[in-house]
N, CA, C and O atoms as a GROMACS GRO file, in nm:
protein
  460
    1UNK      N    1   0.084  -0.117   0.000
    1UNK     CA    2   0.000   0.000   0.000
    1UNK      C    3   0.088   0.123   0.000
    1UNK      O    4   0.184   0.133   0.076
    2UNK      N    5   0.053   0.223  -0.092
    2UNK     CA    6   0.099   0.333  -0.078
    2UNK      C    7   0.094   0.444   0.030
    2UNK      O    8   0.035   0.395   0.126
    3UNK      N    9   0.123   0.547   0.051
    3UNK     CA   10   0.084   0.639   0.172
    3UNK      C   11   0.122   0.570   0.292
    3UNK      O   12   0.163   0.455   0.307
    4UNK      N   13   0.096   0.677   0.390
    4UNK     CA   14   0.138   0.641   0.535
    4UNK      C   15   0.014   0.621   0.625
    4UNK      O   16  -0.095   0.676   0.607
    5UNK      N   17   0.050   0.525   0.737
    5UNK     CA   18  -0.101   0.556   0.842
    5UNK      C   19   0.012   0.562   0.925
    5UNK      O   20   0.125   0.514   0.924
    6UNK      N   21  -0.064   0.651   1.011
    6UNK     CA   22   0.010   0.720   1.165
    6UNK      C   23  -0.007   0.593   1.246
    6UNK      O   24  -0.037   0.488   1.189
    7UNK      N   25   0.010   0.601   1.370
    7UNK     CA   26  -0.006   0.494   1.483
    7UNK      C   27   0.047   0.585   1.588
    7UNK      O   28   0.167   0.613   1.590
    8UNK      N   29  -0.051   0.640   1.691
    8UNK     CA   30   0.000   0.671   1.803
    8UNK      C   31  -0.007   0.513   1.915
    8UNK      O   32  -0.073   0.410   1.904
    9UNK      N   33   0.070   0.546   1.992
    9UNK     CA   34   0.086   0.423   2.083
    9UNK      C   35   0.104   0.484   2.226
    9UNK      O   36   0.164   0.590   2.247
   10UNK      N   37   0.048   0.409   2.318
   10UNK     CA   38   0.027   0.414   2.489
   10UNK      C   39   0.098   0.333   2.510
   10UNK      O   40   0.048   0.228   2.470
   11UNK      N   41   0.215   0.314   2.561
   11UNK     CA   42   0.314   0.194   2.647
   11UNK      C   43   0.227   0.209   2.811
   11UNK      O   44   0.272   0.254   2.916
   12UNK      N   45   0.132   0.169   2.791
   12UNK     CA   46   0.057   0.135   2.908
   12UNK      C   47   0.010   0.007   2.910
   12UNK      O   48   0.018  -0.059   2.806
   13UNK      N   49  -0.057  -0.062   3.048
   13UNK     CA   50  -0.121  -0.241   2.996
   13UNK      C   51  -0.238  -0.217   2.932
   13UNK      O   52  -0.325  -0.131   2.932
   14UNK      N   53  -0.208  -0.343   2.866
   14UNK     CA   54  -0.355  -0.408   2.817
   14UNK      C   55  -0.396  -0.534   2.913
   14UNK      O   56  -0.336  -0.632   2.957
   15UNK      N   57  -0.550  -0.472   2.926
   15UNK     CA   58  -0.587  -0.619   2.983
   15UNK      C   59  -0.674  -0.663   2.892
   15UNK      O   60  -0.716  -0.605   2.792
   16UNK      N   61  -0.708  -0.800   2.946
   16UNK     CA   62  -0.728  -0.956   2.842
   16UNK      C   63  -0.684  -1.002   2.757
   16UNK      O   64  -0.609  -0.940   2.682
   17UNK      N   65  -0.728  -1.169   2.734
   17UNK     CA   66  -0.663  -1.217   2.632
   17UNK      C   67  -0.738  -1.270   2.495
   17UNK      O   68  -0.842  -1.217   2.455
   18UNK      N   69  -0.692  -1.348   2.446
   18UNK     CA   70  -0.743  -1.331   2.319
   18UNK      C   71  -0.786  -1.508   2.315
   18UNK      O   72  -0.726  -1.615   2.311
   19UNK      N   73  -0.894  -1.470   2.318
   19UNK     CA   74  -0.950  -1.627   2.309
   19UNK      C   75  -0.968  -1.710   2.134
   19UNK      O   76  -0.984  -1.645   2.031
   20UNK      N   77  -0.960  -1.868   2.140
   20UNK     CA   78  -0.982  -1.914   2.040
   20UNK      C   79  -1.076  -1.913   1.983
   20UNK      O   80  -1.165  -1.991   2.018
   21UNK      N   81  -1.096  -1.823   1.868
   21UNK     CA   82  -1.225  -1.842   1.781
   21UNK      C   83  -1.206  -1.779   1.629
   21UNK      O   84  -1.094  -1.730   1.621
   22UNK      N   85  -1.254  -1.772   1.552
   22UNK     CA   86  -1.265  -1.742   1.408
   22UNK      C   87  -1.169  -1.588   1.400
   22UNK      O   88  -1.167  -1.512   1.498
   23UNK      N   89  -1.135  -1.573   1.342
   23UNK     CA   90  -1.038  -1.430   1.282
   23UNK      C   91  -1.127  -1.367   1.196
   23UNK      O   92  -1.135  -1.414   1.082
   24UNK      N   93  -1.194  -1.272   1.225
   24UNK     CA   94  -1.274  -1.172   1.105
   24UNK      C   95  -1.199  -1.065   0.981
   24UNK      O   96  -1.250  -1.018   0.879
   25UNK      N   97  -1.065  -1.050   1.033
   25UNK     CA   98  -0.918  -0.917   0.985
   25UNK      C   99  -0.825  -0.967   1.047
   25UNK      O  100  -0.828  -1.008   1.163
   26UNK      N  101  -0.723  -0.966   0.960
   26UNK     CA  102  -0.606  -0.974   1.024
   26UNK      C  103  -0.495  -0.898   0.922
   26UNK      O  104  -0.499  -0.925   0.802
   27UNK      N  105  -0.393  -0.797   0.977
   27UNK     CA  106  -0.337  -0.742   0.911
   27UNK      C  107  -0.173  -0.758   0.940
   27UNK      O  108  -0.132  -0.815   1.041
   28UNK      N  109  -0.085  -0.700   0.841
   28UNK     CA  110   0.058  -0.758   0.889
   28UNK      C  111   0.105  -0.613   0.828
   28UNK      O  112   0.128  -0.596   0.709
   29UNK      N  113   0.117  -0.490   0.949
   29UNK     CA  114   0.178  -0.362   0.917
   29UNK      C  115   0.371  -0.378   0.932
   29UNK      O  116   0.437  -0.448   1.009
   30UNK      N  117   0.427  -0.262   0.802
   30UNK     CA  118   0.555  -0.256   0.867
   30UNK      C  119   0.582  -0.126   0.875
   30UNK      O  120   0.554  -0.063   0.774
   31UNK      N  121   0.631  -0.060   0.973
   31UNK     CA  122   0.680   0.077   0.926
   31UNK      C  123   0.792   0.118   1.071
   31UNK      O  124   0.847   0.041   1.149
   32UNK      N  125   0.794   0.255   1.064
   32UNK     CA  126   0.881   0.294   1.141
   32UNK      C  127   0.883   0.398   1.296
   32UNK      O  128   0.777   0.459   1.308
   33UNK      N  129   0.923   0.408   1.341
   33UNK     CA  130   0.922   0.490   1.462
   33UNK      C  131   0.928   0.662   1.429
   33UNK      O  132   1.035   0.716   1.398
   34UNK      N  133   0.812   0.730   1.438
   34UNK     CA  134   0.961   0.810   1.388
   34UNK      C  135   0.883   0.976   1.475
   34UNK      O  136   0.881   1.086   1.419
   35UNK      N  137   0.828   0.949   1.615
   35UNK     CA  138   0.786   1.057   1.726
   35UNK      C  139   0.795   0.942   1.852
   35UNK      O  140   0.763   0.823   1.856
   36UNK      N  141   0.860   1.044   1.966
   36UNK     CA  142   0.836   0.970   2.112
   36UNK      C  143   0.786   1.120   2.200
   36UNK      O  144   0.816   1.236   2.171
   37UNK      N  145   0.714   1.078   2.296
   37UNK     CA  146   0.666   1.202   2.413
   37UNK      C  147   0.716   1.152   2.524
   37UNK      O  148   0.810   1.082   2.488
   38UNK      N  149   0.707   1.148   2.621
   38UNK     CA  150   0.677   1.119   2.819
   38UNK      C  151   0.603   1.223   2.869
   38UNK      O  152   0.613   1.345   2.861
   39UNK      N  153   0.538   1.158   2.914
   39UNK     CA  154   0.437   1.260   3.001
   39UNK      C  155   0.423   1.224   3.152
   39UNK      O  156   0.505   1.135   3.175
   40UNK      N  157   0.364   1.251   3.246
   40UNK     CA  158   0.384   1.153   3.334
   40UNK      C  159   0.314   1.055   3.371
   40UNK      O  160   0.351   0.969   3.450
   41UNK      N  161   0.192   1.061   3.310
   41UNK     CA  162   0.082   0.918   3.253
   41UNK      C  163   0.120   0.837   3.176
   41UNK      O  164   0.047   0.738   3.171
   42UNK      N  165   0.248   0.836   3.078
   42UNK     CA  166   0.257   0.758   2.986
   42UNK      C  167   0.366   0.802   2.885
   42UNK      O  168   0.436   0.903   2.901
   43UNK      N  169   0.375   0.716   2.776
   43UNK     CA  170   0.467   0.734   2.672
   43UNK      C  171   0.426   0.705   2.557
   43UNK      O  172   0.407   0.586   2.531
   44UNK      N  173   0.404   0.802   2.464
   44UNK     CA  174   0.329   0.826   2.369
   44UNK      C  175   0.461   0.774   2.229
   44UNK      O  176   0.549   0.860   2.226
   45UNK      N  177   0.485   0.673   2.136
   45UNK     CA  178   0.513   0.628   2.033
   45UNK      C  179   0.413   0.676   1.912
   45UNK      O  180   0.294   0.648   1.926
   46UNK      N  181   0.452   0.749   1.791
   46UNK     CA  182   0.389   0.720   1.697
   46UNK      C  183   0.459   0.646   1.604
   46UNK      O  184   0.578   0.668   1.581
   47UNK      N  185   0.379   0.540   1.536
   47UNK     CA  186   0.448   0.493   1.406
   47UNK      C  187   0.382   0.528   1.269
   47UNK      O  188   0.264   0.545   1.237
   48UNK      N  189   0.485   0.534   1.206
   48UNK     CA  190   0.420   0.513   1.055
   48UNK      C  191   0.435   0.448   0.962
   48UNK      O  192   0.534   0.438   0.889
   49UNK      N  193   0.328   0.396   0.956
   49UNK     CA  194   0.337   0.202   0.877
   49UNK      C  195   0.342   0.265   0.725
   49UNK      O  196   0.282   0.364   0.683
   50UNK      N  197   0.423   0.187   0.664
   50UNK     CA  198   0.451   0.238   0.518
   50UNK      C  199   0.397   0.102   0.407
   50UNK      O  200   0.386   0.098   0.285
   51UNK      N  201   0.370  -0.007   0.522
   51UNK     CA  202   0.370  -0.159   0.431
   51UNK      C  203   0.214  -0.222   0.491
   51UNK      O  204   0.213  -0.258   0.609
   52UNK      N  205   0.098  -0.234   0.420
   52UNK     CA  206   0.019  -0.316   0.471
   52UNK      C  207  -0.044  -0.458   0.382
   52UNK      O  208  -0.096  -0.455   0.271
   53UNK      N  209  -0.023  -0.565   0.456
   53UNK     CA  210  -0.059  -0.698   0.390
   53UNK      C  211  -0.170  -0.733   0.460
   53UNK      O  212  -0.210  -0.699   0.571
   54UNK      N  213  -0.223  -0.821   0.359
   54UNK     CA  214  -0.338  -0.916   0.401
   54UNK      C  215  -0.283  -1.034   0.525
   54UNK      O  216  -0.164  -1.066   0.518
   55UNK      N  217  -0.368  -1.098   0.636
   55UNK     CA  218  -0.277  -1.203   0.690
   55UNK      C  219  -0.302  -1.309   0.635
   55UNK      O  220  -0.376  -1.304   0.536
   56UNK      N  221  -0.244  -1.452   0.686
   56UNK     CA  222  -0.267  -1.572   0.672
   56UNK      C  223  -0.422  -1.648   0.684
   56UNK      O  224  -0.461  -1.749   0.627
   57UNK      N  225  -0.493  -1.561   0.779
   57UNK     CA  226  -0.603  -1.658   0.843
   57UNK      C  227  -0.722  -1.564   0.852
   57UNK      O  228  -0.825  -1.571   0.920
   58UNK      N  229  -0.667  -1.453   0.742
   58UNK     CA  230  -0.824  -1.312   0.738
   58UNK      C  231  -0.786  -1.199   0.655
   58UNK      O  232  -0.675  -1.154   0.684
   59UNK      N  233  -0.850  -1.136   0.553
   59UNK     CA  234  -0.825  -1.032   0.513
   59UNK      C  235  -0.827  -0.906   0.591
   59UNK      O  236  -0.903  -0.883   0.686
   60UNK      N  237  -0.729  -0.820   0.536
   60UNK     CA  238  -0.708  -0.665   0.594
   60UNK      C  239  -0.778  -0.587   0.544
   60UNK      O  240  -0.760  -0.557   0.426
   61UNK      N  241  -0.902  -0.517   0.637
   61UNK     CA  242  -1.031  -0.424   0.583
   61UNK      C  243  -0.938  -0.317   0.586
   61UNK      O  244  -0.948  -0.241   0.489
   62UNK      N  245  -0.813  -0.275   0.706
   62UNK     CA  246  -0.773  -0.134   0.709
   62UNK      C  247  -0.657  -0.076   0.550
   62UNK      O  248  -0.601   0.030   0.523
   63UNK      N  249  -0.666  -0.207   0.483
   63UNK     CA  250  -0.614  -0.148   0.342
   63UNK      C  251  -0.728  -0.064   0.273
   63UNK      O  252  -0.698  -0.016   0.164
   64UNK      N  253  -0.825  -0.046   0.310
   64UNK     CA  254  -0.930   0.023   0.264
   64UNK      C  255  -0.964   0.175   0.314
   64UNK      O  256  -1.063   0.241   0.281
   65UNK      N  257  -0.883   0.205   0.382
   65UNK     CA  258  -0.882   0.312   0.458
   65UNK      C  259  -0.834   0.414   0.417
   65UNK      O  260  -0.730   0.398   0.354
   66UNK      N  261  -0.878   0.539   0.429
   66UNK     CA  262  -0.780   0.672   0.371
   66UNK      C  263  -0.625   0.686   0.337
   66UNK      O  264  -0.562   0.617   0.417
   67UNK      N  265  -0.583   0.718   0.292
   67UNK     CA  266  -0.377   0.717   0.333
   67UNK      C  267  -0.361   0.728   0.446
   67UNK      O  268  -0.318   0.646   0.527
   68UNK      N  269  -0.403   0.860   0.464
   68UNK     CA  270  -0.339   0.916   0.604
   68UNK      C  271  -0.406   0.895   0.708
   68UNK      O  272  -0.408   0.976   0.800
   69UNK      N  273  -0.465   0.790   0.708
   69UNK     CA  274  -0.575   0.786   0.840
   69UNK      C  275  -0.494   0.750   0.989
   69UNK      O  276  -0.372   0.739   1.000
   70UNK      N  277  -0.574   0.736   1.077
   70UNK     CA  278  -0.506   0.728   1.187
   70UNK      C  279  -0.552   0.646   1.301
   70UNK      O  280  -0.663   0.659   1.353
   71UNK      N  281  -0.438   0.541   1.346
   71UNK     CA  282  -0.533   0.467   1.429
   71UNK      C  283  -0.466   0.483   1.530
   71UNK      O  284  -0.344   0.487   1.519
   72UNK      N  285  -0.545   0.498   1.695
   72UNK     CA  286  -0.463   0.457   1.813
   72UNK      C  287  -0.506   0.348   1.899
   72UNK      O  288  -0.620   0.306   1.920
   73UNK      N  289  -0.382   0.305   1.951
   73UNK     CA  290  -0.414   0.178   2.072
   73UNK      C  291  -0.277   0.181   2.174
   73UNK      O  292  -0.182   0.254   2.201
   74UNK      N  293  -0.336   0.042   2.214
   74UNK     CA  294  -0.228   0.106   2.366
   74UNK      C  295  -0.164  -0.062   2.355
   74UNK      O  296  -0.214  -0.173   2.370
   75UNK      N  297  -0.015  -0.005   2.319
   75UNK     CA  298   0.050  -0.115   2.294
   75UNK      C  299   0.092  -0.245   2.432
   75UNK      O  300   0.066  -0.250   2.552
   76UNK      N  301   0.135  -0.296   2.378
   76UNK     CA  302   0.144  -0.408   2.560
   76UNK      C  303   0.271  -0.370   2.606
   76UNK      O  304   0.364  -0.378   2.527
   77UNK      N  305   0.294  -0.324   2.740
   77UNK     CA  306   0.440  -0.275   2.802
   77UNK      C  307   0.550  -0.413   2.739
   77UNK      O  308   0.657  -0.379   2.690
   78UNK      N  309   0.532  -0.492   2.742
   78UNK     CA  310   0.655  -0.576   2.725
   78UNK      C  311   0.703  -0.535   2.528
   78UNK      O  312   0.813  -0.573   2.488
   79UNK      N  313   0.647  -0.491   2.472
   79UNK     CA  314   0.697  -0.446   2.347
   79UNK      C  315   0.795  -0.329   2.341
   79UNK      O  316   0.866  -0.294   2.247
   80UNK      N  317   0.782  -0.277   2.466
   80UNK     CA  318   0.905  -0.177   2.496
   80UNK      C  319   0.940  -0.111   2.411
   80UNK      O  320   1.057  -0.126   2.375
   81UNK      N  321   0.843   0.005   2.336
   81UNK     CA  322   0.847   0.058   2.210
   81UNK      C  323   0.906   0.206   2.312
   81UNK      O  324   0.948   0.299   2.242
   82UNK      N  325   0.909   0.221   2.411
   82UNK     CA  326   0.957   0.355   2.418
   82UNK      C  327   1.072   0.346   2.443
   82UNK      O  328   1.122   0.458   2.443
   83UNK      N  329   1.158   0.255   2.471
   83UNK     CA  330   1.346   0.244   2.452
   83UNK      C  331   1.385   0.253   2.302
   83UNK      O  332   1.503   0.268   2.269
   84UNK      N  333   1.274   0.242   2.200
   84UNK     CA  334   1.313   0.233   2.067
   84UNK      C  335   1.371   0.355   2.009
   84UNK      O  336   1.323   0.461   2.051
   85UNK      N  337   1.481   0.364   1.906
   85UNK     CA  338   1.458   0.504   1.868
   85UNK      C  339   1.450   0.591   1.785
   85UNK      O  340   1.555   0.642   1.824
   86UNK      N  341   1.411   0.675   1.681
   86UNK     CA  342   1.347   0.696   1.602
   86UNK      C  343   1.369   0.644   1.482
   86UNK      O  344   1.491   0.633   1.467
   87UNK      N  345   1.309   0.607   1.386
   87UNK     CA  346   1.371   0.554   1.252
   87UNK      C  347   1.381   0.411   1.292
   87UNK      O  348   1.413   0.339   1.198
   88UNK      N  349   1.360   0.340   1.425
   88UNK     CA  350   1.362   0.192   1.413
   88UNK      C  351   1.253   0.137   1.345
   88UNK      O  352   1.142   0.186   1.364
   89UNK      N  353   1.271   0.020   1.252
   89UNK     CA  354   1.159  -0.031   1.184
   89UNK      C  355   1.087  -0.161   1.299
   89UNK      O  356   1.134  -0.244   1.377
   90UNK      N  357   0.977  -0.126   1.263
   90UNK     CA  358   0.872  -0.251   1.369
   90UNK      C  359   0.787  -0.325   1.242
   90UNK      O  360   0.776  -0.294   1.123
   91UNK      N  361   0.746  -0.409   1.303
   91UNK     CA  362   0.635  -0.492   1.214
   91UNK      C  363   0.534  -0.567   1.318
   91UNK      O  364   0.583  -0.655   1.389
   92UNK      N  365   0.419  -0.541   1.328
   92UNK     CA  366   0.270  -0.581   1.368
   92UNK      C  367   0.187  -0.638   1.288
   92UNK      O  368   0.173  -0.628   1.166
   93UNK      N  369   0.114  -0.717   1.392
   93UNK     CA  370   0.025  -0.799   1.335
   93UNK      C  371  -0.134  -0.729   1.402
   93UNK      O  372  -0.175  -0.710   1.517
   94UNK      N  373  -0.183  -0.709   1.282
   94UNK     CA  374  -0.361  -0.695   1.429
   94UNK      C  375  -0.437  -0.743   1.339
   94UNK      O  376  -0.455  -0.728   1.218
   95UNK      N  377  -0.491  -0.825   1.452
   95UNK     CA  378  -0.657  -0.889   1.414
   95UNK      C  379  -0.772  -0.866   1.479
   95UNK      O  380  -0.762  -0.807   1.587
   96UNK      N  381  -0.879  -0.897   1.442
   96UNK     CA  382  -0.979  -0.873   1.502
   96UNK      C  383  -1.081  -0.982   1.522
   96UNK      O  384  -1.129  -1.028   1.418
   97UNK      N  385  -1.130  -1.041   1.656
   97UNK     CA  386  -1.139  -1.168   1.698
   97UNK      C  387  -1.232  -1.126   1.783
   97UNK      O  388  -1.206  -1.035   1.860
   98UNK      N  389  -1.382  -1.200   1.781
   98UNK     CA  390  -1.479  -1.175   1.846
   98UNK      C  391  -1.531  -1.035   1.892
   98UNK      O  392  -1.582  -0.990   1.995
   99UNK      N  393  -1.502  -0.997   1.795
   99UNK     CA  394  -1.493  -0.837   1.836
   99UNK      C  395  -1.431  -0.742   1.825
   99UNK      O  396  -1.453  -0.636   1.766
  100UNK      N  397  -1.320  -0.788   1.904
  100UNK     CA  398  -1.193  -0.660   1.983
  100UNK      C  399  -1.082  -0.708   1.875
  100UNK      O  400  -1.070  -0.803   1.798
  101UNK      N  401  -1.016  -0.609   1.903
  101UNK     CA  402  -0.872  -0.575   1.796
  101UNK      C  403  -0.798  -0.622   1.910
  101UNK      O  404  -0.817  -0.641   2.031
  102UNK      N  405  -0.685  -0.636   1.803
  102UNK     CA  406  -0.584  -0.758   1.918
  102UNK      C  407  -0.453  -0.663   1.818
  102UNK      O  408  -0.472  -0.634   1.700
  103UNK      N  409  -0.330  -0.627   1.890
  103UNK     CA  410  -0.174  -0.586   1.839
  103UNK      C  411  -0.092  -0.676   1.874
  103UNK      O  412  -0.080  -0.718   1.989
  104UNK      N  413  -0.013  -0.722   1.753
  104UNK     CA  414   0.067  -0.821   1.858
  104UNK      C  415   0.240  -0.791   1.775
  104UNK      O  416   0.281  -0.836   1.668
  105UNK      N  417   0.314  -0.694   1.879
  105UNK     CA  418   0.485  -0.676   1.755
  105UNK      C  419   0.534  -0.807   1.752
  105UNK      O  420   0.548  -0.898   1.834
  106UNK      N  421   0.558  -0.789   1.612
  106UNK     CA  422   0.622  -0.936   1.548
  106UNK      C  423   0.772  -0.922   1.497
  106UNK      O  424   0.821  -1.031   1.468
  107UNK      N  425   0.867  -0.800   1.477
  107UNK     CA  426   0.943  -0.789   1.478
  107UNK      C  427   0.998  -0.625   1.463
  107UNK      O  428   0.925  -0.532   1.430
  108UNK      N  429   1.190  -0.610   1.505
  108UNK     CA  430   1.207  -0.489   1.551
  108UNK      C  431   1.341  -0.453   1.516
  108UNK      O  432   1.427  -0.521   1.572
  109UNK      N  433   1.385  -0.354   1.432
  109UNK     CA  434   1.506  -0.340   1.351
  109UNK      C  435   1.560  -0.247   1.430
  109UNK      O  436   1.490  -0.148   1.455
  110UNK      N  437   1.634  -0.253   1.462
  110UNK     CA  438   1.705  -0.079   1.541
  110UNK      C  439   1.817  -0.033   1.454
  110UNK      O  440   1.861   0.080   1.472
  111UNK      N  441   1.873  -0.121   1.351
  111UNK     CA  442   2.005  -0.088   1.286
  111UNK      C  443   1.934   0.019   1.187
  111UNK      O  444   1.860  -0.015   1.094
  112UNK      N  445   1.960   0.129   1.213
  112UNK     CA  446   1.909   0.231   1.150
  112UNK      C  447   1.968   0.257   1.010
  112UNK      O  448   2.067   0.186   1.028
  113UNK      N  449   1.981   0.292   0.911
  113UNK     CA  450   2.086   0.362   0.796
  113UNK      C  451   2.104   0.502   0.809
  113UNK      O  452   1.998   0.565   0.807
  114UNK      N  453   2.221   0.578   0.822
  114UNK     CA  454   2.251   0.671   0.815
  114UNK      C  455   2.234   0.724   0.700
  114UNK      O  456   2.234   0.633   0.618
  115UNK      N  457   2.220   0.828   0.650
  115UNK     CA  458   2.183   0.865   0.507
  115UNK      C  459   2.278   1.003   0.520
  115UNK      O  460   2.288   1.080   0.425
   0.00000   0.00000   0.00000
């Protein structure tokens, strides 16, 4: 997909889990880091996904979405996206399963290129 989608992110918890049942969406974003905040509630990450695929086990409705649209959620503390640092590339998975949207980082580049 062309264009960018933003991603603000909450390094705060998530609670529940994700129970076994049918996959309605599932998407496989890649993009990059490239804003951090602290506040004293939290730590605000934005990303901007530059790559979106269909998954294995559900199509991706959010390829249907504006360019620049914008989604937020509150990533799971153990993804430790706020030690990251800017320009690191991430890759996510989200699906959507009985409902609720599920994030899950699937991988995390820090070797940056200098340009």
């Amino acid at each position: 997909m062309k264009g960018v989608l933003q991603v603000i992110l909450l390094a705060t918890a998530v609670v529940g889990g994700a129970a076994k049942a049918e996959i309605s969406q599932e998407c496989i974003l890649e993009g990059r880091v490239v804003f951090q905040e602290t506040t004293e509630d939290a730590t605000k990450v934005r990303l901007s996904f530059h790559d979106m695929k269909h998954g294995d086990q559900s199509r991706c409705r959010l390829l249907t979405r504006d360019r620049q649209s914008y989604l937020q959620f509150v990533a799971d503390p153990r993804d430790q996206l706020h030690l990251l640092p800017n320009g690191a590339e991430v890759s996510y998975r989200f699906f959507e399963q009985d409902g609720q949207t599920h994030w899950e980082l699937m991988k995390i580049n820090t070797a940056i290129a200098l340009n």
